[in-house]
Structures are given as C-alpha cells and as structure tokens.
N, C-alpha and C positions, 0 to 999 in steps of 0.2 A: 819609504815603507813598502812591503809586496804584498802583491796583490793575490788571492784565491782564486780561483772560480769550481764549484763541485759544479760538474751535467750528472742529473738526477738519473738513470735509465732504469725507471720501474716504467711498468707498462700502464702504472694507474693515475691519468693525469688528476692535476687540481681540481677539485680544494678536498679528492678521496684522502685520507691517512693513507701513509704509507712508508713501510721500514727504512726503503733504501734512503727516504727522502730526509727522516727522523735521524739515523745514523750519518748521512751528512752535514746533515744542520752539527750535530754534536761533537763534529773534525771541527766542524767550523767556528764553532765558539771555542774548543781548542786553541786552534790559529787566533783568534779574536783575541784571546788571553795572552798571547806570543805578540800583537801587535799586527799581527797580518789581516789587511781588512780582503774583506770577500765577498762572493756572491754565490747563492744559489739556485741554479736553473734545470726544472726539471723537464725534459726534453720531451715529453707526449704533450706539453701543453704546446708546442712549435713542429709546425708542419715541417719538417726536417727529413727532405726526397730520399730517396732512395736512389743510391750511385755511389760515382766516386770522380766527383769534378768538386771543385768550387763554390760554383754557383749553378745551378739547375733551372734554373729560371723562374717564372708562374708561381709567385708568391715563397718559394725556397726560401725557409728561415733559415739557414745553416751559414750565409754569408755573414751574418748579424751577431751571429755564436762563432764562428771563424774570429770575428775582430776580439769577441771578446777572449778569447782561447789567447789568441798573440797580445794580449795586453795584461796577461794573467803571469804572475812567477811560479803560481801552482796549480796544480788540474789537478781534481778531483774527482773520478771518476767511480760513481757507488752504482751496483746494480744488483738487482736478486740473481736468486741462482732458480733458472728453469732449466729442467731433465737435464739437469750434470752442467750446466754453462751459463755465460752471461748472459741476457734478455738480449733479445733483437736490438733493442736500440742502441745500448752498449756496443755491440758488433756495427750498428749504423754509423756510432759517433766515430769508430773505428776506421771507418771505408771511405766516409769522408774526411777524416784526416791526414789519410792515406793521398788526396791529391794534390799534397803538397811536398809527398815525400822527394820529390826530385825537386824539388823548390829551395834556394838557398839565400842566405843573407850576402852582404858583401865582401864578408871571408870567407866565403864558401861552404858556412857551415849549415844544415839543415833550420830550418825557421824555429823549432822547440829548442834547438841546442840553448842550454843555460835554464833553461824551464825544469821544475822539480813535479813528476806528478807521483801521483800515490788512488789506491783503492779502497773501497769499503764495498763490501758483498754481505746482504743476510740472505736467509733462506731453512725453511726449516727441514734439511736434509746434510748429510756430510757432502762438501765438496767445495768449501773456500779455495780451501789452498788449488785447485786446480783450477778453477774461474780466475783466481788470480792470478796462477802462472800464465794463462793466457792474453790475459789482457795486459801484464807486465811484457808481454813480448814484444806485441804492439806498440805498445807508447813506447820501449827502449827501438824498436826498428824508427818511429816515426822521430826518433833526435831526443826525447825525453829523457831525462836523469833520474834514476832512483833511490830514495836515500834507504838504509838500513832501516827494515821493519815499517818498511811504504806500504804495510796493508791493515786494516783493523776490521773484524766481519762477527758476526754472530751464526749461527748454524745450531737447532735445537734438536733433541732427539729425533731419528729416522721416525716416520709416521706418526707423530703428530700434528695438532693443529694449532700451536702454540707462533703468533706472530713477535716478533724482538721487538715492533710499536706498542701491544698488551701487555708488555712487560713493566712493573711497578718501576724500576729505575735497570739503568745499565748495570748486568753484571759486572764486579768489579775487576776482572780480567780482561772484559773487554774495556772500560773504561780506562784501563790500563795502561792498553795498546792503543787506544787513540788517542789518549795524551801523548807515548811513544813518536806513533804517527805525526803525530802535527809537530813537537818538539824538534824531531830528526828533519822533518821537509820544510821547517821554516829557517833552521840553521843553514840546509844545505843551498836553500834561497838565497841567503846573505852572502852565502863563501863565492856561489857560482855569478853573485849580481857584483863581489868586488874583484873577482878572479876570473873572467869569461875562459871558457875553452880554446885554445890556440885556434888560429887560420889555418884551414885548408892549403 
C-alpha cells in the first residue's frame, strides 16, 4: 500500500482554520479513496530551523519530518499564496530538502527518486500556477516525479476577502482536479514502486 504525507505551510499553526490545511486534508481523502494511507502535518506547529543541513541541532524538528518525507511514496506539499509566492515555510520545507540533494541511494540515485510529489496553493489573488511552477522546480531538482496535473489550488477574485475554508463546499473544478491530482500521483506511485528508475 503507499504512503502520503501533505507538509501543511500555511503560516497559521494549530488548532486556527486554515485553507491550505482544509485543501490538503481533501487530496488526502482523495488518496484515502485510492487506497493510499496518509498523514497530515502542518509545519508551524514544528520548530523546523532555518538552513539547509539535516539536522540543526537544539530541538530541530525537521530530522523527525525528514524520516517521515523518505518513508512517504507521495509529498504533498499545499501552501497559500503571499505577494505573488509560496509562504516562507514552503520555501523552508524547500532548503531543507535541499540537504540532501547530493545525498544518494545505492544506485546512485537521489534519495526522492521514485517518490511522486504534487501541490495544492489557495490564496485569494491570481497566481497558482506560478507558486506552483516554482515549487514544481524544486521538488523536480531535489529527485521528485511528477505526475500530469500534480497541482489542485483555489484562487478567488483579485481583492477580495473571500477565504476557500468559508466556502460552503469545493467548487466543482476544483474538486475536480483534486480527484485528477490524487488519481494521477497514486497510479504514478504504483508504476514507479513496481518499475524503480534505472542505476546511476
């Protein structure tokens, strides 16, 4: 069976609402419905340093979300959209996944190779698709695979104050695409967990 894992990066830990957190849960019962069991972990609730090592020492929750990151078939990575881009932490989950980019298995291949990740971004402003081209770069530099239509986001009218959590149910376009989402990265799960990627 494979395993999920979404990292929440909204800026507003537990137990505030919050979209990013709402729209990952909602991949995630996707995946649940596919058979892929998961977890949700929203990252302000973990002291998670700022760098780009491993371990940081002096209570660094990131070695503890590291294991669980390499024990995952999918990464899920959802974060709002602030002034045009991903929240801080998003970028943090990013810098430290980054020290492992010269880290390999014992074919040579990067530690995510065979790992399927995918995104979800709300935010009530236009700019999905470029938060996500961003963060798609990332995870495809750090070994990551991603499957066709590996993003599902909400975005509501410019200036307004409408949050995607007030909202009475998922729009059905977005509900859409995150059936899409979860259908594509749990199949590409199975292909890559019976098919590994060649040796180095």
């Amino acid at each position: 069976m494979s395993r999920a894992l979404a990292l929440v990066c909204t800026l507003t830990p537990s137990p505030d609402r919050s979209s990013s957190d709402l729209l990952a849960r909602q991949v995630m019962e996707e995946l649940g419905s596919l058979g892929v069991e998961g977890e949700v972990v929203r990252i302000a609730d973990h002291d998670v340093k700022a760098g780009v090592a491993v371990d940081l020492g002096d209570g660094d929750a990131w070695p503890a979300l590291r294991e669980k990151v390499l024990a995952a078939d999918i990464l899920l990575l959802a974060t709002p959209i602030w002034l045009g881009h991903p929240s801080s932490l998003a970028q943090r989950v990013l810098e430290r996944l980054n020290a492992d980019i010269s880290e390999t298995d014992d074919h040579g291949r990067q530690l995510p190779y065979g790992k399927v990740a995918a995104v979800a971004v709300v935010g009530n402003e236009d700019g999905a698709h470029h938060v996500s081209a961003e963060l798609f770069q990332g995870l495809n530099d750090l070994g990551f695979t991603l499957a066709p239509g590996a993003v599902t986001y909400w975005v509501g009218e410019a200036q307004h104050g409408t949050d995607y959590q007030d909202l009475d149910e998922a729009p059905e376009a977005v509900a859409k695409t995150t059936r899409e989402l979860a259908l594509n990265a749990a199949h590409l799960a199975r292909v890559l967990g019976r098919s590994p990627y060649p040796p180095r």
